[in-house]
N, C-alpha and C positions, 0 to 999 in steps of 0.2 A: 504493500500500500504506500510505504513511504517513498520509495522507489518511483509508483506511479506517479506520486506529488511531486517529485524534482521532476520528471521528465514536463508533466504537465504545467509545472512554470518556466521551465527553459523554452517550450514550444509559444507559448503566450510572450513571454519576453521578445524571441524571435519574431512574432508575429508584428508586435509593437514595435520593436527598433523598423523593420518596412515598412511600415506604416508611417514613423519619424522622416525616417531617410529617402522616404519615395518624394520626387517632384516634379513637377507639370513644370517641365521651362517651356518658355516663351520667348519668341523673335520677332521685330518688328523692324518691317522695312521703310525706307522714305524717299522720296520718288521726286524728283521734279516735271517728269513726264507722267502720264495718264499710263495707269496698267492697261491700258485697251489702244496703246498707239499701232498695236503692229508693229512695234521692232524693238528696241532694247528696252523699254518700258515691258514691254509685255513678256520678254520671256526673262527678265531679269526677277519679274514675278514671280516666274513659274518655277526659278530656279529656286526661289524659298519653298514655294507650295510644296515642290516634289520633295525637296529635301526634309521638309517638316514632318511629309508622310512616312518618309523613310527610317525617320529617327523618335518618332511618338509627339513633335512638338505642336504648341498650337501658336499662331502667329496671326498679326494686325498687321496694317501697311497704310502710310499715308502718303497719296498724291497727290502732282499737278501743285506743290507750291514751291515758291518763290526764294531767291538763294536768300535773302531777310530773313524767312522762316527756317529752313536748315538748323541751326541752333535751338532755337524752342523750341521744336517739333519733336526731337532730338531728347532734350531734357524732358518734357513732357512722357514719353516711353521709360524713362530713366527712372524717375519720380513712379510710377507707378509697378515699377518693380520687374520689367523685361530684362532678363537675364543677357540677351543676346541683341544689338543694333546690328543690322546688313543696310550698308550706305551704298550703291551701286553706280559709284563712280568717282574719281579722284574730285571731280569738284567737291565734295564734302569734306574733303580734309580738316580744312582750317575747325569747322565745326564740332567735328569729330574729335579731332587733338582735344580743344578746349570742352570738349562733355566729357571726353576719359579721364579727364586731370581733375575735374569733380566728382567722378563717380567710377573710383577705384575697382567699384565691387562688379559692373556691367562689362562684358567683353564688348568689341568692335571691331565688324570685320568689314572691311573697307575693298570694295572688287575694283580692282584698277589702279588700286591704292601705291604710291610709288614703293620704289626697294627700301630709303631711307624713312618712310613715316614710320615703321615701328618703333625704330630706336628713338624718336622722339616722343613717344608717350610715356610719361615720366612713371607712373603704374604698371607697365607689361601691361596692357591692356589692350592692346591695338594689333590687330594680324592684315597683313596688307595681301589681297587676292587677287593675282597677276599673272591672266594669260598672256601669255609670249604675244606682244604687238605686231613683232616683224612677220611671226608667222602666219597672224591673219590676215596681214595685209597679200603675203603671196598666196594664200591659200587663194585669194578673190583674185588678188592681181596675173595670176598664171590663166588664168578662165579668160580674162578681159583682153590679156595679148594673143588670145588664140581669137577669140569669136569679132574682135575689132575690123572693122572694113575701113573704116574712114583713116585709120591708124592714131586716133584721137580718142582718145579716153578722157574721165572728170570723176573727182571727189566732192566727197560734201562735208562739210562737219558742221558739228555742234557750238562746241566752242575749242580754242587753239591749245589742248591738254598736249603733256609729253606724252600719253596713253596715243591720241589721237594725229599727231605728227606721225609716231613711229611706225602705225597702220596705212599712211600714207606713203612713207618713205617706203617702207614693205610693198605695198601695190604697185607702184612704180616700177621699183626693181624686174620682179617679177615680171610685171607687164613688159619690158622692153628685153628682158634676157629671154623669154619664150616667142617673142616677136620676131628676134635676131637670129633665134634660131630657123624658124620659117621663111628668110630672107630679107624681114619690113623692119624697119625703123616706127616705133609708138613715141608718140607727144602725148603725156599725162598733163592735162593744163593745171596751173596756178590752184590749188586747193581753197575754197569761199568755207568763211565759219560764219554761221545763222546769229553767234552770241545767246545763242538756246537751245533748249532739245525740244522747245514746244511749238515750234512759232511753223506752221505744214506749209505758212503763206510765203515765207523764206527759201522753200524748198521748190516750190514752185516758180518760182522768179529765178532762183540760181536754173535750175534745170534748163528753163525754157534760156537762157543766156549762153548757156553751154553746149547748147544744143544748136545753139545759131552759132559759134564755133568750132561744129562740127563732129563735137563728141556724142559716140554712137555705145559708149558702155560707160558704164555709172557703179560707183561703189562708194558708200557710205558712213559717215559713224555719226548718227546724229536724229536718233529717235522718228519724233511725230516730222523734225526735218524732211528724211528723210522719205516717210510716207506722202510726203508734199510732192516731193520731188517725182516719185513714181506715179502718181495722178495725172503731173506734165506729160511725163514721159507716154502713158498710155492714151492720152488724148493726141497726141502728135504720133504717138502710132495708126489710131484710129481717122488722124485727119489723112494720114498716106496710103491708108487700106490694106497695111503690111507693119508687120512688127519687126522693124528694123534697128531703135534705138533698146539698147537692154542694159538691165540692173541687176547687181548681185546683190543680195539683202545679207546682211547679218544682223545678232549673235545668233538668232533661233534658225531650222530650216522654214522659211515662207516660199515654198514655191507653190504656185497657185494662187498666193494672195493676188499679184497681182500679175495682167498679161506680160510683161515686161519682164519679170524677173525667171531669168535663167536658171541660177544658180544660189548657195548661200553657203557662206561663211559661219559655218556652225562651233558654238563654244557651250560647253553643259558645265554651265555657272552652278548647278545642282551639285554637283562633285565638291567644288570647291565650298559652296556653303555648309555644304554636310559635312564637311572635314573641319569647320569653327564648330557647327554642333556638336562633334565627336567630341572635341578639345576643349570646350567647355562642361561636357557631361563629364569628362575625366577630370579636369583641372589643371590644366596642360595649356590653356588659351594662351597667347598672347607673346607679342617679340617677335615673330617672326614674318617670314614672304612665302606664301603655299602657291605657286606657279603651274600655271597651266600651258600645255605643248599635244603637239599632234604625238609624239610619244607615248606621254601618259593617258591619252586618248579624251582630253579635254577639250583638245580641238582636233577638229574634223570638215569635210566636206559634205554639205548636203545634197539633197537628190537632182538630179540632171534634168531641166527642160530639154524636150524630143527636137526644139527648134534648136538645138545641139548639134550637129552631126555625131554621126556614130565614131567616124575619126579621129573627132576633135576629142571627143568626150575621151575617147581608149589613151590620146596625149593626155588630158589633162591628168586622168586619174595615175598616170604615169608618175608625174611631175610633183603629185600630192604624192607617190608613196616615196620619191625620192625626197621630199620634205623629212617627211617623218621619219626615212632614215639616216639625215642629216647628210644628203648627199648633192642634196640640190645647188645649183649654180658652180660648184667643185669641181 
């Protein structure tokens, strides 16, 4: 009997400390684009949703405000007890830095986030989530120097981030080292920043400007921008009766979204927010750069428009696998 009394308070105890020790974390995203833009808005969302599912969390997200608001939006998740901030994009830095240095006890995982912002959060509080720029940019920029006619291609951006340069300077390369292997010479023109990720009407003014010189492939880093931009673009295909100017979309695969886009620059932001949920469920968060590469299978190339040739398509996927075995342009 006494025997069953110890066992049936050690089982009780047990039961209690999981009951203690068991907890509902929480992540909340903040957005200055609309989760419903179609393009980095929307699956930067989805890379919280999947990875919340993944790991038991529940999460909130606020968008569509204002870089003024970033800070108290910020604090406000903080205050109310979310374990985990995911800021999805280097412009939140500044915000970020100064909410970590109050609130020691919250992680912050910042996608895009440079190599040096961790070591400036004075708490380890900061993980900086960094897909490889150069690679995205050739992952699109390989697509654009094969399917180019005019031999003029155009970017667009958001606003003028080292994240966003470096996907540029990427696309380029790319673009004219797969050009030069087919005998042509590519002009990437002058890269235009919106100074927004929201502004579609931005996106459609650059488009139609770029289009009158001459560029016939488009590749983007620049949210609802850049859904602007592909509205031009498929109205001037439809004013020609032929879809002739095209768009590579990234971070999600959108092919389909819209007539224009061929291809996408795919990145599964999922991986890497789930890899801050890990790190914080163990308590392990914080200091460091978790990097994302066609490698580690973070980035990748998504599904092929038919208005591809089969040719093109059998180079391109070539040229992606000589990426990711670090072979490419060598």
């Amino acid at each position: 009997m006494k025997k069953y009394i110890v066992v049936l308070l050690a089982l009780v105890m047990a039961l209690s400390f999981s009951v203690v020790s068991a907890k509902d974390y929480q992540v909340a995203m903040i957005s200055d684009t609309s989760i419903n833009d179609g393009g980095w808005g929307s699956a930067t969302y989805q890379a919280m949703v999947d990875a919340s599912a993944e790991y038991g969390w529940t999460y909130k997200y606020t968008d569509n405000i204002s870089q003024n608001e970033y800070y108290e939006t910020i604090v406000a998740y903080c205050d109310m007890g979310f374990d985990l901030i995911y800021a999805p994009g280097n412009q939140y830095t500044d915000a970020v830095l100064q909410a970590a240095e109050e609130y020691p006890d919250v992680n912050f995982a910042l996608l895009n986030g440079a190599v040096t912002t961790p070591e400036k959060a004075v708490n380890g509080n900061v993980t900086s989530l960094l897909p490889d720029k150069t690679e995205i940019g050739w992952i699109a920029g390989a697509l654009a120097g094969l399917m180019t006619k005019s031999n003029i291609i155009a970017f667009i951006g958001g606003m003028e981030l080292d994240t966003t340069l470096g996907k540029y300077a990427g696309y380029g390369e790319a673009a004219k080292y797969v050009a030069e292997k087919e005998g042509r010479e590519v002009t990437l023109l002058d890269a235009v920043y919106a100074g927004s990720f929201s502004d579609s009407g931005k996106g459609i003014e650059f488009a139609k400007a770029m289009m009158d010189q001459g560029a016939d492939v488009f590749f983007g880093d620049a949210s609802a921008v850049d859904s602007g931009a592909r509205q031009a673009i498929d109205e001037a295909n439809k004013a020609a009766g032929e879809i002739k100017v095209y768009d590579i979309a990234q971070p999600g695969d959108f092919l389909g979204q819209n007539e224009c886009i061929i291809g996408s620059q795919v990145t599964d932001n999922s991986s890497l927010v789930g890899l801050s949920m890990k790190a914080t469920m163990e308590g392990t968060f914080g200091g460091e750069v978790i990097y994302g590469t066609l490698e580690n299978g973070v980035l990748s190339a998504g599904k092929l428009n038919d208005l591809i040739p089969a040719e093109i398509q059998e180079k391109y996927l070539a040229y992606v696998d000589e990426m990711k075995a670090g072979t490419f342009m060598k």
